[in-house]
LOVOPA-339842 format. One line per field, with one value per residue (C-alpha): residue number from 1; x, y, z. Coordinates in pm, 1 decimal. Each point is the difference from the previous one (the first is absolute). Layout:
n c(NUM, ...)
c1 c(X, ...)
c2 c(Y, ...)
c3 c(Z, ...)
# end
This chain:
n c(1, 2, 3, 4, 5, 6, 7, 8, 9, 10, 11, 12, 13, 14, 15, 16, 17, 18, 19, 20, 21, 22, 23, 24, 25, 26, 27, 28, 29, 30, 31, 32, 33, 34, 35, 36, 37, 38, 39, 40, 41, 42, 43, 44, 45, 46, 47, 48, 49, 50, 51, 52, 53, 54, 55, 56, 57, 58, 59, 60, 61, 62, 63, 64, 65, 66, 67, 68, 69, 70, 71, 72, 73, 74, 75, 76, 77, 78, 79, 80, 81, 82, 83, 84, 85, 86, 87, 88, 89, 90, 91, 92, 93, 94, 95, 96, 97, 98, 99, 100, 101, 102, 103, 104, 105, 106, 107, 108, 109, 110, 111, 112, 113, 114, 115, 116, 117, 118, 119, 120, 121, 122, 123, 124, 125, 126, 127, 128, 129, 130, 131, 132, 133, 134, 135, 136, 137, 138, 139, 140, 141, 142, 143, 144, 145, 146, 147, 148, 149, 150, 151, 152, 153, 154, 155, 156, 157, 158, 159, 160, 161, 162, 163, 164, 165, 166, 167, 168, 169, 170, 171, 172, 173, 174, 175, 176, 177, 178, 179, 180, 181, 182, 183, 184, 185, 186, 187, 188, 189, 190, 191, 192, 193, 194, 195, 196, 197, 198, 199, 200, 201, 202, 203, 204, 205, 206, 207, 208, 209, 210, 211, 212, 213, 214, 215, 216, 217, 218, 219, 220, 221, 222, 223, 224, 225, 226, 227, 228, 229, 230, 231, 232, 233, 234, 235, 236, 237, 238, 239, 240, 241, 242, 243, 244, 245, 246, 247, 248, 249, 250, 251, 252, 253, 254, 255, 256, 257, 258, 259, 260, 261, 262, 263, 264, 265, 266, 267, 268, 269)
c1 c(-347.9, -11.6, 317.9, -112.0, 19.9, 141.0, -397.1, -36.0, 330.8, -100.9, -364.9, 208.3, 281.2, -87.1, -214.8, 120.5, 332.1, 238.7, 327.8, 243.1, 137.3, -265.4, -3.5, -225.1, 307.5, 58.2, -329.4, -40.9, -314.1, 16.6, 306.3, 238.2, 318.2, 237.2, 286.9, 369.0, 64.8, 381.1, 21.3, 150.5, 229.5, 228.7, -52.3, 347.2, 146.5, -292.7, 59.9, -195.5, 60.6, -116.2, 260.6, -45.5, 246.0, -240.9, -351.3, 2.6, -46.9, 222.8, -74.9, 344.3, 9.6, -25.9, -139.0, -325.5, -149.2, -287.6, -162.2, -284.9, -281.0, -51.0, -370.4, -147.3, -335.2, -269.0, -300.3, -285.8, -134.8, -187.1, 303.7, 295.8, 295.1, 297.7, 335.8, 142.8, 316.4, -20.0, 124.5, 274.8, 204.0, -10.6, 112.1, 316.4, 52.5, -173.4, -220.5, -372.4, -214.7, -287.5, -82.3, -327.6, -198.9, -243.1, -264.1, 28.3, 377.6, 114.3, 345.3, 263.9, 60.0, 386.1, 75.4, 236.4, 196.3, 261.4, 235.3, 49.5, 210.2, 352.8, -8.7, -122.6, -385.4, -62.7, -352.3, -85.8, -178.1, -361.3, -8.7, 49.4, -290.5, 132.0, -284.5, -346.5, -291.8, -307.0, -287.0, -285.2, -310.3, -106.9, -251.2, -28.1, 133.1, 339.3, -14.1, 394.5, 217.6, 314.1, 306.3, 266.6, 101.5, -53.7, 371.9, 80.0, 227.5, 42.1, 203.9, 228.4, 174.8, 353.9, -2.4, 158.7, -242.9, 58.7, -201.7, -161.8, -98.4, -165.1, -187.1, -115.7, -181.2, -90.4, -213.6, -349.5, -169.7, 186.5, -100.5, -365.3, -282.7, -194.5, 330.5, 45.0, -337.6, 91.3, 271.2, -199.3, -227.3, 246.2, 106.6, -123.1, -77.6, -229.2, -170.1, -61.7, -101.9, -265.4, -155.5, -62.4, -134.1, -204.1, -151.4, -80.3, -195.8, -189.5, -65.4, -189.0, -168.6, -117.8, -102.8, -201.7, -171.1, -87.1, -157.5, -150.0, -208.3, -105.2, -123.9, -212.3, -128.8, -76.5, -166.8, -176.5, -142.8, -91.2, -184.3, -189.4, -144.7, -77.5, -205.7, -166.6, -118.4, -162.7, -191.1, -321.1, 35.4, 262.3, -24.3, -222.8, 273.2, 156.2, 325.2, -98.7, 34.9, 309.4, 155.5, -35.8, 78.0, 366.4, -8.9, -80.9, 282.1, 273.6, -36.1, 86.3, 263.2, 172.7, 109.2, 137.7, 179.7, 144.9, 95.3, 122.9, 231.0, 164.5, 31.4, 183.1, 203.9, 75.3, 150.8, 210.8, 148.6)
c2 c(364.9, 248.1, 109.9, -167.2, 305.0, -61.5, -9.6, -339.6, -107.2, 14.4, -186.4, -250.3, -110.8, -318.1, -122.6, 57.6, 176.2, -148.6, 157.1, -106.2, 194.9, 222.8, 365.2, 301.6, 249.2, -160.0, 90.9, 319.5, 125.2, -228.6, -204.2, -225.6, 1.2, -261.4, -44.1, -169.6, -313.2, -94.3, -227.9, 186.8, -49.7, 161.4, -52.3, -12.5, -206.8, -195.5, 12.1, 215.0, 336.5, -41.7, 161.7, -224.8, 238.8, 346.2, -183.1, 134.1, -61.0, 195.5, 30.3, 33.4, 356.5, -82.5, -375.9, -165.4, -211.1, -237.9, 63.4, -245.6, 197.4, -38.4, -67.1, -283.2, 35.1, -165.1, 101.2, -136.7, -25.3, 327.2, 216.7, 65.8, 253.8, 204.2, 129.4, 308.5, 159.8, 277.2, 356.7, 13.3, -285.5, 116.2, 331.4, -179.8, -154.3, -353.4, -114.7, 33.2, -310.0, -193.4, -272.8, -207.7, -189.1, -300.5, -115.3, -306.4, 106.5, -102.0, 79.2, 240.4, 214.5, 59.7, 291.7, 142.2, 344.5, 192.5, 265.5, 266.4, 138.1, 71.9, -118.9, -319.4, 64.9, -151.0, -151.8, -137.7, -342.7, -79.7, 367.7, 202.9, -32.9, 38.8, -99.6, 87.2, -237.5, 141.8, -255.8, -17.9, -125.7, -236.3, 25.0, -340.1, -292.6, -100.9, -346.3, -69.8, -116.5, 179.7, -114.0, 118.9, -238.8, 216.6, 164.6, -14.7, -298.0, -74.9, 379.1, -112.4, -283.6, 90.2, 197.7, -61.6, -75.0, -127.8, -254.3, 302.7, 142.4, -303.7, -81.4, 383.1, -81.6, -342.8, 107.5, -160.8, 362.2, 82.1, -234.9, -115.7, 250.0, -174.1, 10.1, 343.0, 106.7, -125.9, 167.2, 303.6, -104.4, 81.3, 344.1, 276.8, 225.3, -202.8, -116.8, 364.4, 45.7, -290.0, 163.7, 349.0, -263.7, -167.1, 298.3, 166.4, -321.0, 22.4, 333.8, -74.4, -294.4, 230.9, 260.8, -226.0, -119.3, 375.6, -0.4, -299.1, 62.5, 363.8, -133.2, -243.9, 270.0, 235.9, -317.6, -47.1, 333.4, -43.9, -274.5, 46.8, 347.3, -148.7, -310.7, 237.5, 238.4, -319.8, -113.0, 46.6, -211.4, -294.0, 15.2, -315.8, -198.9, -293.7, 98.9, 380.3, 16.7, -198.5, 209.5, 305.2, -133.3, -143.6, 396.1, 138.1, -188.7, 50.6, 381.0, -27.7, -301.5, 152.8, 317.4, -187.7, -232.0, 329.2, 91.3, -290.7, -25.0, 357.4, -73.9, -235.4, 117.6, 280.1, -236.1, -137.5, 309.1)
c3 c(-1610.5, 250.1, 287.3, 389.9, 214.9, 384.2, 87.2, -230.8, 61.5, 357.1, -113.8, -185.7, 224.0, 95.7, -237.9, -326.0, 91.8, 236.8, 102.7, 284.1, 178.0, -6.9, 106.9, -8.1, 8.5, -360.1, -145.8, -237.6, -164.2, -275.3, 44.2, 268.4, 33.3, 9.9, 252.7, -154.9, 141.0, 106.3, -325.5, -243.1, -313.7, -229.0, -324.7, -113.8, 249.7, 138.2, 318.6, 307.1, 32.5, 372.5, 257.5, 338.6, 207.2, -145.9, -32.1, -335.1, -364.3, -238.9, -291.3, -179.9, -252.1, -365.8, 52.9, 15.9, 279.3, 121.6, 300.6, 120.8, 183.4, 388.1, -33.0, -161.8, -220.5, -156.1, -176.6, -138.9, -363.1, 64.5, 74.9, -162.5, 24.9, -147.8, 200.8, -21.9, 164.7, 264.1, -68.9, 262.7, -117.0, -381.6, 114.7, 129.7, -352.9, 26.3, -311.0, -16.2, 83.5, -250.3, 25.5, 78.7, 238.1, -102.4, 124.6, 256.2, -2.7, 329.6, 180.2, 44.5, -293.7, -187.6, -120.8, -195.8, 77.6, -187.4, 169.7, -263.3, 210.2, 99.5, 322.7, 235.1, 100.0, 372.8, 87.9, 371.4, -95.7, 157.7, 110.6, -317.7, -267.1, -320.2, -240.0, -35.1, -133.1, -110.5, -7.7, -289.5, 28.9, -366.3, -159.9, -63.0, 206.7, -169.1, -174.0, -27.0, 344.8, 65.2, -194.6, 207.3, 350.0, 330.5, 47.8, -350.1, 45.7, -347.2, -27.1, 284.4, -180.4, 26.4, 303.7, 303.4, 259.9, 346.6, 181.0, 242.1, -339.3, -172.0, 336.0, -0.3, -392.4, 142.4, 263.8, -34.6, 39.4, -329.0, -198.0, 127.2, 9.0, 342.0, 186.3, -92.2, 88.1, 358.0, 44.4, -117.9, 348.4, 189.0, -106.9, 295.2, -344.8, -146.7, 336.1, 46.5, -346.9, 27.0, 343.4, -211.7, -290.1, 264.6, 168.5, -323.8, -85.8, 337.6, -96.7, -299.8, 157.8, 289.2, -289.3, -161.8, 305.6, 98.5, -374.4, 27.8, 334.9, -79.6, -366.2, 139.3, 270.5, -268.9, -190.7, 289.5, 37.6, -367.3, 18.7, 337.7, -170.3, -314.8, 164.6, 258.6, -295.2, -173.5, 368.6, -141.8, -318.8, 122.9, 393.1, -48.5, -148.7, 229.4, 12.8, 58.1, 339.2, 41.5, -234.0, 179.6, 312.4, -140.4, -170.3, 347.0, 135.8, -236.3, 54.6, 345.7, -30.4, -290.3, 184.5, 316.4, -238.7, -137.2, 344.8, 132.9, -327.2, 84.5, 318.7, -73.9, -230.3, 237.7, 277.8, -277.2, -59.6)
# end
């Protein structure tokens, strides 16, 4: 397996990566980081640590919470992925993060925090990112589904959710990987992401094109010296002259093709 730097993550969003909501700010050299979503839980009393009046979670000291990520994701059977915490909120006393992400895994993502710590540790849900997932490439398409429902449901027996919360998890997007893509449409981040995408294809097509029309020039040239050295022996043959004419022609056709193209490409620009 090898890590997805932002370059492939960027290559891959959309087709075999999907995250909503999506943002560029969020991407790191080989990693993305996830925002906390207001649904939130203690542990010990199972019920939301999210503060209304503050817009905060708090994430009580000495006690362990679940916090269910802002963005929903899914990935296909050629990536996978593995979360780990961020350095600022460990150095306020919460627990490192590991856990994993498998392929065609779709939804928002629970985690699981501990606050080491002495006192109550404040996050600003769906503006502070407090987990990072590094994506992997496999090296072979995985052959087994993902066990786990999208949200983790099956961990949040018990707790106390309200009906805003359970129609937050129940959100089509969360749970179905074509819905999710479409929200993924409408992100501004990823529509800007596909233009660069786009433009670098058109690139390459208008590279090849370049290499394409100066190759058969230069085959031209070639081939119009090679029959006009052999005149005496083949210059008799039916399809001699023809030859040379089309030859004749391509040299001069050829180079205005190559002009017209970067012309072209010029007024693009």
């Amino acid at each position: 397996m090898s890590t997805l730097s932002n370059v492939d993550i960027e290559k891959e969003i959309g087709k075999n990566i999907y995250i909503y909501p999506f943002s560029k700010s969020k991407l790191r050299g080989a990693s993305y980081n996830l925002t906390a979503s207001k649904l939130a839980w203690s542990l010990q009393t199972k019920r939301s640590i999210y503060d209304a009046q503050t817009n905060k979670l708090i994430i009580p000291k000495r006690s362990t919470v679940l916090i269910e990520t802002n963005e929903a994701i899914w990935v296909s059977l050629k990536i996978a992925g593995t979360y780990h915490s961020k350095v600022a909120l460990v150095s306020k006393g919460l627990s490192h993060i590991g856990t994993t992400l498998d392929p065609e895994y779709v939804g928002s993502s629970l985690i699981a925090i501990h606050n080491h710590s002495d006192q109550d540790v404040l996050i600003t849900p769906e503006e502070d990112t407090f987990v990072t997932l590094v994506f992997q490439y496999m090296r072979t398409k995985a052959s087994v589904k993902p066990g786990n429902d999208p949200g983790r449901p099956d961990v949040l027996r018990g707790y106390d959710l309200s009906p805003e919360e359970e129609a937050w998890l129940d959100k089509d997007f969360r749970k179905i990987p074509d819905r999710l893509k479409n929200k993924l449409k409408e992100s501004k981040d990823f529509q800007e992401v596909l233009e660069k995408r786009n433009a670098f294809k058109s690139r390459l097509k208008s590279g090849a094109v370049y290499i394409v029309l100066v190759s058969l020039f230069v085959l031209s040239l070639f081939a119009y010296g090679s029959l006009a050295a052999q005149k005496d022996k083949i210059a008799d043959q039916i399809w001699y002259d023809p030859a040379m004419n089309a030859l004749f022609g391509s040299m001069f056709a050829l180079p205005t093709a190559l002009l017209m193209k970067l012309l072209s490409d010029i007024g693009k620009n």
